[in-house]
C-alpha positions as CSV (number, residue, x, y, z in Angstrom):
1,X,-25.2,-14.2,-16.3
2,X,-22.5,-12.5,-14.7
3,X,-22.8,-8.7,-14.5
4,X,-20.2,-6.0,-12.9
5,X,-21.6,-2.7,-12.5
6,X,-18.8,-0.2,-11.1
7,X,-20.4,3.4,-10.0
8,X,-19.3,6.2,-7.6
9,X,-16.3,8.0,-10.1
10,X,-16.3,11.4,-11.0
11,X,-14.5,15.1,-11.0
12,X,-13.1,15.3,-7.6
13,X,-10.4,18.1,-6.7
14,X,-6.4,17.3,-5.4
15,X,-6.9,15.9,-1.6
16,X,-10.4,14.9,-2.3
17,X,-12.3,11.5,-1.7
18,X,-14.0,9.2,-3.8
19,X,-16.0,5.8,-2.6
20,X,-16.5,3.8,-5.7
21,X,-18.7,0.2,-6.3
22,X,-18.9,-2.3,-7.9
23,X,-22.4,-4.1,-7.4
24,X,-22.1,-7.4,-8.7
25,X,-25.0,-10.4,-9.9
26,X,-25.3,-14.0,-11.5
27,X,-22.6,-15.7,-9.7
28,X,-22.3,-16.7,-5.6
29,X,-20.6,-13.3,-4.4
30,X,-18.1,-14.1,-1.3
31,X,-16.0,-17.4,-2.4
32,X,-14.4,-15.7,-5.0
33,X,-11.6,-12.9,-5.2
34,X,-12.4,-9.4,-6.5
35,X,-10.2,-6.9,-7.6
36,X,-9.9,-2.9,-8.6
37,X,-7.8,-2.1,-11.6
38,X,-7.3,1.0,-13.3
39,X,-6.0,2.4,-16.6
40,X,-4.8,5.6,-16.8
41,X,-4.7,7.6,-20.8
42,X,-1.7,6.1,-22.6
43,X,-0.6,3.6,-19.7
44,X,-1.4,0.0,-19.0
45,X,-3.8,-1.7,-16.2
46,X,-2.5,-2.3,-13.6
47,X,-4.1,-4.0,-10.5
48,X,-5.0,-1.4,-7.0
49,X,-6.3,-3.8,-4.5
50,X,-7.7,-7.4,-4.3
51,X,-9.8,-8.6,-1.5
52,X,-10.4,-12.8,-1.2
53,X,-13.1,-14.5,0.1
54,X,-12.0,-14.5,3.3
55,X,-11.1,-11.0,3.2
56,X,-7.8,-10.8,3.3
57,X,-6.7,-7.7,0.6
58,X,-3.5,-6.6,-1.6
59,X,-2.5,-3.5,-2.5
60,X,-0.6,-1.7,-4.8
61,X,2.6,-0.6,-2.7
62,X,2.2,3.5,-3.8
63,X,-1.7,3.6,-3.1
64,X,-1.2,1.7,0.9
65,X,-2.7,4.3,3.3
66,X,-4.6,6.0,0.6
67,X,-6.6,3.0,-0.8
68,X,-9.1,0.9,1.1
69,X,-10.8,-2.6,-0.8
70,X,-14.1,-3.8,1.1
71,X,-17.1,-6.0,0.8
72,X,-20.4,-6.5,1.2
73,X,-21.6,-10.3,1.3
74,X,-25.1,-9.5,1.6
75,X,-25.3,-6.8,-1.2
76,X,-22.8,-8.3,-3.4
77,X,-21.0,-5.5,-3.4
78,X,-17.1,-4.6,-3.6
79,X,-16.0,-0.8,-2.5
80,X,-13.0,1.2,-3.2
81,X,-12.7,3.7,-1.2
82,X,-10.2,6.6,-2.4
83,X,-8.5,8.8,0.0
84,X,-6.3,12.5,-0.8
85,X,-6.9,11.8,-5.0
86,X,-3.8,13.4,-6.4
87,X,-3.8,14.0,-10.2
88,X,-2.1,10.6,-11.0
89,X,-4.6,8.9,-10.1
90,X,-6.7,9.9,-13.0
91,X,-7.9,6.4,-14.7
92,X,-10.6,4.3,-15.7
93,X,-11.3,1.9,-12.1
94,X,-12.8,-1.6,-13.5
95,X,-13.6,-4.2,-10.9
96,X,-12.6,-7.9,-11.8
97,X,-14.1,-10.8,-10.6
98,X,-11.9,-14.5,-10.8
99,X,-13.8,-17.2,-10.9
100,X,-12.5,-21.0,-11.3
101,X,-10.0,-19.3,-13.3
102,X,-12.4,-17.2,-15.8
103,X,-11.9,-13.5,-15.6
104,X,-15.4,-11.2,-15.7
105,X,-14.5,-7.2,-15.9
106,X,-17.3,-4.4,-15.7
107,X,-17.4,-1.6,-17.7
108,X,-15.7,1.1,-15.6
109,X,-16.2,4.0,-13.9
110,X,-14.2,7.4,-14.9
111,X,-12.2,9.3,-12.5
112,X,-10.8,12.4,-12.7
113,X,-8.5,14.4,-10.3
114,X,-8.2,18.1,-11.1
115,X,-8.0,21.4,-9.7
């Protein structure tokens, strides 16, 4: 059974940094892209950053320089780490996982920028 357990949000100030993962289990981790999305109150997902199996990554235009996707093989796990937070980038991060076409979300993890 796939499973997509995001962790690392939380309160965090203007300028501030935030390291988010996503652990992942049930499938072979590494052959298969992953992705960050978030949703902000009121707005739709939209995608931050995609790393593929051979590590190659996309971002999101606005969050280059601030944003940075990694990976893990041996832990199965996919990082996000979040550089100078400003207070737009409030949202819900979900990781994604594609596989053979099937999408697999986790359940999210809250941040929140604010003085």
């Amino acid at each position: 059974q796939v499973q997509l357990v995001e962790s690392g949000g939380g309160l965090v100030r203007p300028g501030g940094s935030l390291r988010l993962s996503c652990a992942t289990s049930g499938f072979t981790f590494g052959i298969h892209p992953m992705s960050w999305y978030r949703q902000a109150p009121a707005k739709a997902r939209e995608l931050v950053a995609r790393i593929t199996s051979g590590e190659g990554t996309v971002y999101v235009d606005s969050l280059k320089g601030r944003f940075t996707i990694s990976k893990d093989d041996p832990k199965s796990t996919v990082y996000l780490q979040m550089n100078n937070l400003q207070p737009n980038d409030t949202a819900l991060y979900s990781c994604k996982l594609l596989r053979w076409g099937q999408e697999f979300w986790g359940r999210g993890t809250q941040v929140t920028v604010s003085s």
